[in-house]
Steps between C-alpha positions, in 0.01 A plus 500: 500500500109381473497267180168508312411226274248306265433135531420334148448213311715491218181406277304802641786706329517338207140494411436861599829612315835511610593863440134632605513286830890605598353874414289458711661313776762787536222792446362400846855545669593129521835470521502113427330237355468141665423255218338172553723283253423178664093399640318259627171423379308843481165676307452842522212753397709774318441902491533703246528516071637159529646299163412163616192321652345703847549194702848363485581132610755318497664194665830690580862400399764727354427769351825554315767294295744300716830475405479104501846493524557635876217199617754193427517463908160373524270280396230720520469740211323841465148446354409849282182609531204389176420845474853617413547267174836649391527854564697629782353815570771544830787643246329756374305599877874485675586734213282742499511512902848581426430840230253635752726444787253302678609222752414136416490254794385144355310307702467112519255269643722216687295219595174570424530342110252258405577447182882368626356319808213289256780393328764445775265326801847387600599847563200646652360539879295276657278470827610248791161326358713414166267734275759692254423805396438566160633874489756571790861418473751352816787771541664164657493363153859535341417516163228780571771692707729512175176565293440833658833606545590391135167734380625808745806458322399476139255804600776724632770468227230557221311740613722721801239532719517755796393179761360156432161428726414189657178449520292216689840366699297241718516138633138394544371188385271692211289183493198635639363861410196614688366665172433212298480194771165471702574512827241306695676550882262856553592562831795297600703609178741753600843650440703312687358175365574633141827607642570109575350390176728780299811347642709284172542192553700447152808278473757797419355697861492168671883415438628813533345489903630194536840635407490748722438265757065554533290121575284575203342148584381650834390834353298325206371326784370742732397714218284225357332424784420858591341530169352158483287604918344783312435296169360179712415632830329885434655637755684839415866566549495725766893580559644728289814390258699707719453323825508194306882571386566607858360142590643275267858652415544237183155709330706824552831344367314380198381785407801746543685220299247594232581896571820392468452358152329842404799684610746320284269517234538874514845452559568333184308767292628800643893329449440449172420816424608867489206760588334425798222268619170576629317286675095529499307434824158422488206351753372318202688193536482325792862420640643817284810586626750734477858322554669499830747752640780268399473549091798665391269646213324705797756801545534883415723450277311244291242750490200196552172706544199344624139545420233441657105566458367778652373401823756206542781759570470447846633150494781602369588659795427236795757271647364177405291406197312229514662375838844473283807569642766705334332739321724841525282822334745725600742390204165541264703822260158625406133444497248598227141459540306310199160672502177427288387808348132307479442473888555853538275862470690729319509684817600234729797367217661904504517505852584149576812558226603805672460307880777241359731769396458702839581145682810463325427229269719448223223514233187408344382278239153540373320200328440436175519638212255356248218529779495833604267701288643822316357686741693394763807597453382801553492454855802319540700810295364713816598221722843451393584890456381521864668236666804625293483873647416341883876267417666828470 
């Protein structure tokens, strides 16, 4: 079956109406809504009769009322979001999803939390330079491992969701982000060398290497200096990361102990809970990962679908990502293309939607709510009721 789908920000809905915006949603032929519940840092120029400023900002957190008492296994607590004062708008969404029969898939933000890592530096990445990263979280970090699975948890007994969504399940360093640091290398800056600088270097990623047996000294080391011949020298890195891991097997076993980390992050979430996990791939973060082939949360019958951004698909189907070893697609259940309804032609977004259902895909999920002018929708009614016929 081809599963069609909404992204949205659970503000979006709330500040163009609840009811009108789940009318909506279903009009079009969605079948499910995937609600952002958790962010990062994030503005957005909104669409539409909107009950709210045009330009929402905010500096992300939760964007629903924990149940403080499932986060008494770590230190690090749930920070809700400024913008939410009080209410909890969630209930009443998850209950109205439930009168119109419309599947609701939460989705969190994992690491990518700013307003948790500012006030747990302990906690968050950091480059192999020793700069710590003021937004992105280490899924080596115990106490953000029971964070996330304590919030999937308090998330699926309150509000039966159809799936829980990770979002942003990465291991870079988060440090440095090309959009807001100058970058003065010109030429001789270049993947790779980001690649290098991405890598964490934080205490919780550090021991658990050396646990599994990986000279972290040496790798800090050699990464270090790498970095430091492009810093000092100006001379580009010319191999790429993945005949550096084939070169210097300690890199590579660094960084699939980091993978590994990922995995049993996922593993803890999806154990803890009862509806399945989905697991969000993206080329926006460098070092985003999807788990290795050994995560007993990757199987048919956990029903873990990944996502992945249109035009990323493909990686999801190559033997090694990244140079990694282990990675096993063929135990991926399903795969559901995130698409942004902004990049497209109306044109080019029907038949593109009806292209992923004759290919088999599992579904589509068509970004975001709150941004797409009425219009719009529109054209993705057409698109959906196409790619719905083509399924058939």
């Amino acid at each position: 079956m081809f599963q069609t789908g909404i992204l949205a920000h659970l503000w979006n809905v709330v500040d163009l109406g609840i009811e009108p915006s789940l009318d909506l949603i279903q009009s079009v032929g969605a079948q499910s809504i995937s609600l952002v519940v958790t962010s990062s840092r994030v503005s957005q120029l909104r669409a539409g009769e909107i009950d709210g400023p045009r330009i929402f900002r905010s500096d992300g957190g939760y964007f629903f009322q924990p149940d403080k008492s499932l986060y008494g296994n770590t230190r690090i607590k749930p920070v809700v979001a400024s913008e939410l004062n009080k209410r909890d708008p969630l209930e009443q969404i998850a209950e109205s999803c439930k009168k119109r029969d419309l599947e609701l898939r939460l989705r969190i933000t994992a690491l990518e939390q700013p307003v948790i890592a500012s006030r747990h530096p302990g906690a968050a990445t950091k480059t192999v330079l020793g700069d710590v990263s003021p937004e992105t979280l280490s899924a080596s970090n115990p106490d953000v491992v029971e964070l996330l699975r304590a919030t999937a948890t308090d998330l699926s007994k309150r509000y039966a969701p159809a799936a829980i969504e990770l979002d942003g399940l990465c291991f870079h360093s988060g440090a440095f982000n090309e959009n807001d640091e100058d970058v003065g290398l010109g030429l001789y800056f270049n993947g790779d060398f980001m690649s290098l600088l991405a890598l964490s270097f934080d205490e919780s990623s550090a021991q658990s290497a050396i646990t599994n047996g990986v000279d972290v000294d040496a790798v800090s080391r050699y990464v270090r200096v790498t970095l430091e011949n492009v810093l000092h020298g100006g001379q580009p890195l010319d191999e790429p990361l993945s005949d550096l891991m084939n070169t210097t097997p300690a890199l590579r076993a660094y960084i699939n102990s980091q993978v590994d980390n990922v995995t049993a992050l996922v593993t803890q979430v999806a154990g803890a809970i009862a509806c399945p996990v989905s697991i969000v791939l993206t080329g926006e973060g460098l070092f985003g990962v999807y788990p290795r082939g050994d995560c007993d949360a990757i199987s048919h019958d956990r029903g873990v679908i990944i996502e992945s951004l249109v035009g990323w698909e493909e990686d999801l189907d190559s033997e090694n990502f990244h140079g990694i070893e282990g990675l096993q697609p063929s135990l991926i259940a399903r795969q559901i293309l995130l698409a942004d309804v902004s990049v497209c032609t109306p044109e080019c977004l029907i038949s593109d939607v009806k292209h992923y259902a004759d290919e088999g895909f599992g579904g589509v999920v068509l970004s975001a709510y709150g941004l797409i002018p009425p219009v719009g929708f529109q054209t993705i009614k057409k698109a959906f009721r196409f790619a719905s016929r083509s399924a058939h």
